[in-house]
N, C-alpha and C positions, 0 to 999 in steps of 0.2 A: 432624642431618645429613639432609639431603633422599635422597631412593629413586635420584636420577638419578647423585648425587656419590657414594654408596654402592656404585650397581653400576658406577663409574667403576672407585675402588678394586680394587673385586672381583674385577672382571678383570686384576690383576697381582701377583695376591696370590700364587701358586705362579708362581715364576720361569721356571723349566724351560720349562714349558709354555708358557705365555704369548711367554715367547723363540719357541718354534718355529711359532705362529701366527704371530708378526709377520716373522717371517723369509720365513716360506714367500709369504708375500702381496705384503714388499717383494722380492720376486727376482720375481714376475711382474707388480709393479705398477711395480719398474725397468724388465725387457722392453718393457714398454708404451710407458712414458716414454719409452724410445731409439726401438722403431719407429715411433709414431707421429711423433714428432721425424723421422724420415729418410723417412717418408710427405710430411710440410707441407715438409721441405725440396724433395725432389724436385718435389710441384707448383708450387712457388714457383719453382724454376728452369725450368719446363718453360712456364710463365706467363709467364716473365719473357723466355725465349726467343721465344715465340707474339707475342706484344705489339712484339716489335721487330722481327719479319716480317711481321708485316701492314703492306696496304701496298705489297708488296714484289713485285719479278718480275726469276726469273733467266732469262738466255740464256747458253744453252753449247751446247756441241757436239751433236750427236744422239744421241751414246753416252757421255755423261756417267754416270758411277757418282752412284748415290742420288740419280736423278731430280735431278741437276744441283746438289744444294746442297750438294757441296763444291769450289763453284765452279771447273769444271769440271777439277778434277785430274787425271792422267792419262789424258785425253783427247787428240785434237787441237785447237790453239787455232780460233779461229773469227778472219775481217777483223775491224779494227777501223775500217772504214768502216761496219759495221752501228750504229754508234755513232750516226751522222750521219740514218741514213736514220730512226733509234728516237725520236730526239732532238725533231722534229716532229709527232710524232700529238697529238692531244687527249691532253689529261690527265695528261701525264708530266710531271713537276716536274720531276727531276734523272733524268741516267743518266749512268752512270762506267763505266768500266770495269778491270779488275784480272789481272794476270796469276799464275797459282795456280801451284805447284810444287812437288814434293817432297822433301825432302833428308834428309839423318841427321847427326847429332852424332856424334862419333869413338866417343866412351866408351858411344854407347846403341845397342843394338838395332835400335831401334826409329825407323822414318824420322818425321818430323813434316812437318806443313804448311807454308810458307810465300808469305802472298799477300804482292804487291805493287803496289802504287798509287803513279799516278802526275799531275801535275796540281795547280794550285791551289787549284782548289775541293774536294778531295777530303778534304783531313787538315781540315777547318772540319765535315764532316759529322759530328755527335754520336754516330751508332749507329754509327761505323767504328773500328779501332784507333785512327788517329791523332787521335781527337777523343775519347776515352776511356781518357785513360791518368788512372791511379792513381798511379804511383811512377815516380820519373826524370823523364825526357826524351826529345825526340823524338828519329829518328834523322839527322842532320848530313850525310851521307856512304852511300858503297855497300857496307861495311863495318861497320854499327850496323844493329841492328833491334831488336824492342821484341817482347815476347811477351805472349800472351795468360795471364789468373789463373788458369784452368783447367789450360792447360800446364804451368805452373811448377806448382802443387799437385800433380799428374801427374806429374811430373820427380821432385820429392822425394819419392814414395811410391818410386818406381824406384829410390831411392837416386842420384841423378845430379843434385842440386839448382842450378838456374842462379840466379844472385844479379844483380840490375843492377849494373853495372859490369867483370861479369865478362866475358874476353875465352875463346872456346871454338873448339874446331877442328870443322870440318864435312866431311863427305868430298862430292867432286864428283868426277862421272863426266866424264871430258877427253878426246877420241878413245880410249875402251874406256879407260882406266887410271884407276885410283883418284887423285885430286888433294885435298889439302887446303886447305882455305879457313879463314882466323881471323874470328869475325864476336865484336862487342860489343856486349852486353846492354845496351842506355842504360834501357830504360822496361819497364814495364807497364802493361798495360790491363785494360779490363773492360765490352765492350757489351751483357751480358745473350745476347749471341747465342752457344750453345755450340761453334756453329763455328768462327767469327772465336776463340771465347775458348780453345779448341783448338788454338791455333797458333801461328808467329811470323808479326809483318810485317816489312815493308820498303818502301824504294823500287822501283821497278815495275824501275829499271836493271838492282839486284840480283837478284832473281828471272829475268829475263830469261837476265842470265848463268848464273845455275844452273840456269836449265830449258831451256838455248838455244831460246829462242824468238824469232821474226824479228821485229822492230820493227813490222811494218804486223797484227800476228797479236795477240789478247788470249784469255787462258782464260774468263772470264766478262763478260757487260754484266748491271751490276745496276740495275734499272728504279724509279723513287719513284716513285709513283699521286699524287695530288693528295684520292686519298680513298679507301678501303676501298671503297665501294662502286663505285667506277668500275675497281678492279683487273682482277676477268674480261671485260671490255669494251675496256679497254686490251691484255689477254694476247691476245684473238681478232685484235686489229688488227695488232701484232706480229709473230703469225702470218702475216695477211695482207701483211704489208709484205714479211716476209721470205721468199715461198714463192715455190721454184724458180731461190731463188739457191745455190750452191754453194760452203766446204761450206753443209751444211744444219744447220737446229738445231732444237732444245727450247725451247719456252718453259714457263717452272716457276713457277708461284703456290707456294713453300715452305712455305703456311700451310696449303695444301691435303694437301701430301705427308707433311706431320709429325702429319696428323690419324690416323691408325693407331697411328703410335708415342706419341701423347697416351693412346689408349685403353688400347694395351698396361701403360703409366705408371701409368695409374687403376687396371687389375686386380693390377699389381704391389704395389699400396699398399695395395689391399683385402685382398691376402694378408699383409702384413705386419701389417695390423693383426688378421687372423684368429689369427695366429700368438700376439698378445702379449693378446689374448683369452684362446686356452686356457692360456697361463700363468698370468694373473690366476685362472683357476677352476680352477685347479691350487693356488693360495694358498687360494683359499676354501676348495676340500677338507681343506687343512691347520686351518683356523679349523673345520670342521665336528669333523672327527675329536679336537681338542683339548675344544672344547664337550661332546660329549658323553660321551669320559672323563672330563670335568668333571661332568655331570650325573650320572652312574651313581658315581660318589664321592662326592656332596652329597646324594644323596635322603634320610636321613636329617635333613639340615639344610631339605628344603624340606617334610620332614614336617611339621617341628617349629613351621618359619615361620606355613607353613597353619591349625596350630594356636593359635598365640599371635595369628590374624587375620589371615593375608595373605590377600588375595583372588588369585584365579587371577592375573589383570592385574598385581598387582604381580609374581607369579613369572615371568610371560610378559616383562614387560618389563622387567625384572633381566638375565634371560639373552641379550633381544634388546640391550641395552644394551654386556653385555658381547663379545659377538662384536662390534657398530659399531666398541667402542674397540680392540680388538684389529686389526680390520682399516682402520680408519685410522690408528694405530700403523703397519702395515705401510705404509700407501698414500706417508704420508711419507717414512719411509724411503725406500721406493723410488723416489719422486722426487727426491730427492737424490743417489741413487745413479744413477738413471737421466741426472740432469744431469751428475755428475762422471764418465758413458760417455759422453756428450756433446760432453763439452771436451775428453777424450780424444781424439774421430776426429776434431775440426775441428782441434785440435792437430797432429796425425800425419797425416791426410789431406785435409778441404779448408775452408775455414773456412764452407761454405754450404752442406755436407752435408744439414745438418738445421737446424728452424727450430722452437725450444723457445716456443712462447706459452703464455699465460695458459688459451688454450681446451685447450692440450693438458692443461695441468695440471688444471684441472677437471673434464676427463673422464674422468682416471684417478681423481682425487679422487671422482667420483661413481660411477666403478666400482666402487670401493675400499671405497663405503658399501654399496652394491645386494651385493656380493658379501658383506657383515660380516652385514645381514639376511637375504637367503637362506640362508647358512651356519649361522643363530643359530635359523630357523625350526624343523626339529624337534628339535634338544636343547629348545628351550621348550619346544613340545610335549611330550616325556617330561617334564619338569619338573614341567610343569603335572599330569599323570596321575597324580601322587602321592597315594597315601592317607593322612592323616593317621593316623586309627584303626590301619592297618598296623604304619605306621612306628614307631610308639608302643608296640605290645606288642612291636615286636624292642628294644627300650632297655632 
């Protein structure tokens, strides 16, 4: 039997113990596995949001909330003659326009978005509701609309779960009185963009009537560039087309405004993985403390080894052997468990929460080593400090 499969063995020889090493290491080698998981998910959404804003340029009102990118909600609407006059500069591929509004569900709380677009060429556009639906169909009528993935995951953490096909009551304000509206969930979609994916759509008709908005009036003009690089040159012109006409507006580059809340996202993530850091060396503490009650009950048997010819090395790398197995014992574990909390909150909460790869797994796996040899370092050492001669006259 070889030194390497012997101190395999050796470290699962006393059960108890050996339990509470692996235990201790997969509970923080699980932490790991979930936060870093919900670290790669959120930059993956946040990426995935950034990439289908660039590009991009809003116009809304002057006192639009959050720098204009919730397309101009509770603001005043702006002409949709600026449409016209946008529509001509250099470098503008497409520009549409959409009227944003707010409303609530009977049974919730809580009001939600609803934008509406209106036009032929608009539901052909990829990165929009109407060109990103996932499940169902579009909506028919002034009476169907289609919500965003984000909302509905949303909805059923609320307990309030909207289902396509489902028909639901909406409350609308009617000269000062409460009026109810029935509106049918035909679709779902999903453009990566977490605003749009925030909310319901509709026809532009719809929204109108719920937001009474005047026909010639739009809450947002959203601008296509023909290139990233031509977009701050496009947004100055914009400016200049529109300055000194009334109302007045915003022009919003959204890839520029979102860049704070990217960094915020970065430091969020570097705490979360701080977090499941000190729990993994909270498992190692447990692999150290197990080791060297392990050693202070064996010194007797490394006397004896020393004697019958082990060299230090083999005593040293016996013990560093048996903390590795011990704490990749736990590492697994804990990635399994950390997967099955996993499918738990994409389950119950959103199915893009988190984003389990191969590199996360590896690097809990490599924690999981780096923490079994630091932890294994000085019980070797006392191992190794054993006196044969000692050991021998106390037998």
């Amino acid at each position: 039997m070889s030194l390497l499969v012997f101190s395999v063995q050796n470290a699962f020889r006393k059960k108890a113990a050996a339990a509470l090493a692996v235990l201790g290491v997969a509970f923080g080698t699980a932490l790991m596995t979930f936060l870093f998981s919900v670290a790669a998910g959120m930059e993956k959404r946040a990426e995935r949001t950034f990439s289908e804003l660039s590009g991009k340029i809003v116009v809304t009102g002057r006192d639009a909330i959050f720098g204009g990118l919730f397309m101009g909600m509770g603001t005043p609407p702006v002409p949709a003659s600026y449409v016209q006059a946008i529509e001509g500069l250099p470098h503008v591929e497409k520009v549409y326009a959409q009227v944003s509004v707010i409303m609530r569900p009977k049974n919730v709380s809580y009001a939600m978005p609803l934008f509406g677009y209106g036009g032929e060429e608009v539901p052909a556009s990829g990165n929009l509701p109407y060109g990103s639906l996932i499940e169902g169909s579009l909506p028919q009528n002034n009476r169907e609309i289609i919500m965003g993935k984000s909302l509905q995951e949303y909805l059923s953490l609320l307990g309030a779960p909207f289902a396509v096909g489902g028909v639901y009551p909406f409350i609308v304000m009617e000269k000062g009185q409460a009026k109810d509206i029935e509106l049918k969930v035909v679709g779902v979609y999903q453009t990566g963009n977490e605003v749009l994916d925030g909310a319901f759509s509709g026809s532009e008709e719809l929204a109108r009537e719920m937001g009474k908005i005047p026909a010639a009036y739009v809450s947002a003009i959203n601008v296509a560039v023909d290139g990233v690089a031509n977009v701050e040159g496009v947004a100055r012109a914009i400016q200049q087309e529109l300055a000194g006409k009334k109302p007045e507006v915003q022009v919003v580059v959204p890839r520029e405004v979102l860049n704070p809340l990217k960094k915020v996202l970065e430091t969020f993530g570097k705490f979360l993985k701080a977090v499941s850091l000190v729990a993994v060396l909270a498992g190692g503490l447990s692999i150290m403390v197990v080791m060297l009650l392990s050693v202070v009950g064996r010194m007797k048997e490394f006397g004896i080894l020393k004697a019958l010819g082990w060299t230090p090395a083999n005593i040293v790398f016996m013990v560093l052997v048996e903390s590795v197995a011990l704490s990749l014992a736990g590492s697994f574990l804990g990635v399994g468990l950390g997967c099955a909390g996993l499918a738990a909150a994409k389950a119950y909460i959103a199915g893009d929460i988190a984003a389990f790869t191969w590199r996360v797994a590896a690097s809990v796996c490599l924690a999981g080593v780096a923490i079994g040899v630091a932890a294994g370092v000085y019980p070797a050492w006392r191992a190794n400090g054993v006196s044969p001669a000692k050991i021998l006259r106390e037998v």
